[in-house]
C-alpha positions in Angstrom: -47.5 65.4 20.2 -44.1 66.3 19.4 -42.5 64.8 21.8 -44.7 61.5 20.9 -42.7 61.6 17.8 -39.6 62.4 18.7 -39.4 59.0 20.9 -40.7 57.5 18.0 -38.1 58.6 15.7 -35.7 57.4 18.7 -37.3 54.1 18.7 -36.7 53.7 15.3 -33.4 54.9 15.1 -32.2 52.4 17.9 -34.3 49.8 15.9 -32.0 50.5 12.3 -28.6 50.6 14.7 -29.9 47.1 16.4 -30.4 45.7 12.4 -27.1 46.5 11.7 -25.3 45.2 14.6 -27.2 42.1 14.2 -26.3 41.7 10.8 -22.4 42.7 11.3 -22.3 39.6 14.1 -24.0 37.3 11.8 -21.1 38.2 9.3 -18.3 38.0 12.0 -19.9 34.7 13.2 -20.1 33.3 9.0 -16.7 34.9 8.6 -15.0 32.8 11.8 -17.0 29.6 10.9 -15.3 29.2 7.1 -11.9 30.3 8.3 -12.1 27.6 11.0 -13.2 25.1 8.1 -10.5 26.1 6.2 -8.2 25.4 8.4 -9.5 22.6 9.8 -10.0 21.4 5.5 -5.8 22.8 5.2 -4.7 20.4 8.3 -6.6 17.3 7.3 -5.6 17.5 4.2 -1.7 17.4 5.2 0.2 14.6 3.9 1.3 12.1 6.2 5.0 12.8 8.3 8.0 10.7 7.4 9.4 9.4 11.0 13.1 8.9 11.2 13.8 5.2 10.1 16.2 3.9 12.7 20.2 2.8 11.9 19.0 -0.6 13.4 16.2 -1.2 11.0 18.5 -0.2 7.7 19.9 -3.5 6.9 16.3 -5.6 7.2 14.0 -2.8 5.6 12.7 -2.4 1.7 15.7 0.4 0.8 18.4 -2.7 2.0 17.2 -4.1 -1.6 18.5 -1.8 -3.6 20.4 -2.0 -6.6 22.2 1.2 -5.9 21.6 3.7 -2.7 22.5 7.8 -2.4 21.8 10.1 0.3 20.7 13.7 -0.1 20.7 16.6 2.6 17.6 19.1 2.6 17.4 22.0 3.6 14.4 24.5 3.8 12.3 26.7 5.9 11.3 24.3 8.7 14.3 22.4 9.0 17.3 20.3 8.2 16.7 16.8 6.9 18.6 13.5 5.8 16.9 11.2 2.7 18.1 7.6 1.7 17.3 7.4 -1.6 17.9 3.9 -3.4 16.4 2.1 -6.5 15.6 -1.4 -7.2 14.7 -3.6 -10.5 15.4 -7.4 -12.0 18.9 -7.2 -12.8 17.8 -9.9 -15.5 14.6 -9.9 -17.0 13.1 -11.9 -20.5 12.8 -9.6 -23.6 9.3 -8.0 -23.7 8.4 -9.7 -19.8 6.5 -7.5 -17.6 8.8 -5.2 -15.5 8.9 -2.3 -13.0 11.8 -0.1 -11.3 11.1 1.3 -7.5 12.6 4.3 -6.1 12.8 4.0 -2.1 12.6 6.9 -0.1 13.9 7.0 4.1 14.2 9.8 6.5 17.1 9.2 7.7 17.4 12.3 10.3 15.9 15.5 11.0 16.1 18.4 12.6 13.6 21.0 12.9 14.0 24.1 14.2 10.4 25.6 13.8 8.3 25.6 16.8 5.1 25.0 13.9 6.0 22.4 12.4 5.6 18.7 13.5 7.5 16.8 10.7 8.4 16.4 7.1 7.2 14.8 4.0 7.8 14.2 0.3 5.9 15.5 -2.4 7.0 14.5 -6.3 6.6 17.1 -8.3 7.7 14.6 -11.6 9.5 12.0 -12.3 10.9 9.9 -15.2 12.4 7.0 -16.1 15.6 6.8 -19.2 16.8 3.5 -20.8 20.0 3.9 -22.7 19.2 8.0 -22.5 15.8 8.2 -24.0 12.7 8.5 -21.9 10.3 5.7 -21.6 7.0 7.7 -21.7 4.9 4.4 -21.9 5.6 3.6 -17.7 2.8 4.4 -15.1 4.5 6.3 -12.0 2.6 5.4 -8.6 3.7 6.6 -5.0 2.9 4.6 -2.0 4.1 4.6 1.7 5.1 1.7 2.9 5.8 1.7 6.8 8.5 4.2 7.2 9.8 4.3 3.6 7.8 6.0 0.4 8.4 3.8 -2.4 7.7 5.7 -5.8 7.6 3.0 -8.6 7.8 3.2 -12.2 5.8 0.4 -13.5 5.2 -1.0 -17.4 8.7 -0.5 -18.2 9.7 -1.1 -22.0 11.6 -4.4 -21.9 11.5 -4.6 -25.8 15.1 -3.8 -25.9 17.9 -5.5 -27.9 19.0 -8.5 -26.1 21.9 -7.7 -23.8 22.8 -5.0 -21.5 20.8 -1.9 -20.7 21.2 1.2 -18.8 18.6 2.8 -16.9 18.4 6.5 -15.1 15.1 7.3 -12.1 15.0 11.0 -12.5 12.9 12.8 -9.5 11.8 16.5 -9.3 11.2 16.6 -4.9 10.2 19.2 -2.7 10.1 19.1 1.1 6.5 19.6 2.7 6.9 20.8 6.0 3.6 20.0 7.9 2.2 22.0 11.0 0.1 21.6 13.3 -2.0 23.9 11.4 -2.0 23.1 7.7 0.9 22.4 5.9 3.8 24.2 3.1 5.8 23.0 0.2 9.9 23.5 0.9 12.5 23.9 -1.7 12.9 21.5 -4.7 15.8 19.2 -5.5 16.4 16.6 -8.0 17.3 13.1 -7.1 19.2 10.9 -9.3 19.7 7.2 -9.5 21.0 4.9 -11.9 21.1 1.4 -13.0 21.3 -1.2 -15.5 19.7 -4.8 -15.9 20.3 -7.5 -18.7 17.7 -8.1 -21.6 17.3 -12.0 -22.4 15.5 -14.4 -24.8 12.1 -15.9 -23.0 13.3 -19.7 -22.7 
């Protein structure tokens, strides 16, 4: 009799350990599953690389129409990397007419020197757009890519200006994104600057 028991008790025993084991791999297994979607949620979600635009395709692509052109170095974790930036507008437009000013964006060269990452991108953190020094808060900022060049454009700009000549400054907070393989990380910030000026006229 006692011994019945006792392999009872055993029996039970290894039944409660068996639970438990169960349980822990069911919670390993849930535990695996939504880091994997994570990831797989963090890589997907990367933003799109910028490929180098090559020195043969400068002088026919969008940034060849701007009104005035500057190049920044940036630096950050990942890497090394050359930006044409350049902004274009009407250099004439009629007073009150519908307008907008576009800030191109090229990767000019790169180099990476983290075995991780498989390219670069630009994220805008803000952006605004001064006429003769004061902020036109009425524009509509949209980012698009177009081929190997972002073009961030400031559209709705006030043209209800005195007639005559007008100065305009594109103001950009940027930060590199360096994208991986797995998932993706924002870089260091910079601010871009371009300037400009376009003439006001009477509507004919």
């Amino acid at each position: 009799m006692e011994e019945k028991i006792k392999q009872s008790t055993k029996k039970r025993g290894e039944g409660v350990g068996g639970g438990r084991r169960r349980r822990l791999l069911i919670v390993t297994i849930v535990i695996v599953i939504v880091i994997a979607s994570s990831l797989i949620i963090w890589t997907i979600e990367a933003p799109e690389t910028l490929d180098p635009l090559p020195s043969g395709q400068l002088a026919s692509s969008l940034i060849s129409y701007s009104k005035t052109i500057k190049d920044y170095n940036f630096t950050d974790s990942s890497g090394t990397y050359e930006f044409r930036f350049g902004i274009d507008y009407q250099p004439v437009v009629n007073e009150g007419a519908a307008a907008e000013v576009i800030v191109y964006a090229a990767l000019l060269s790169e180099s990476i020197h983290s075995g991780f990452s498989k390219g670069v991108a630009l994220s805008v953190q803000s952006a605004s757009l001064a006429l003769d020094g004061k902020v036109d808060t009425g524009v509509k900022f949209v980012t698009r890519r177009q081929g190997l060049i972002d073009s961030f454009l400031f559209q709705y700009v006030n043209t209800t200006l005195s007639i005559g000549m007008h100065n305009m400054t594109a103001r950009l907070l940027v930060s590199t994104v360096d994208v991986d393989y797995i998932g993706y990380f924002e870089g260091n910030l910079y601010v871009v600057v371009l300037n400009g000026s376009f003439n006001v006229t009477t509507s004919s």
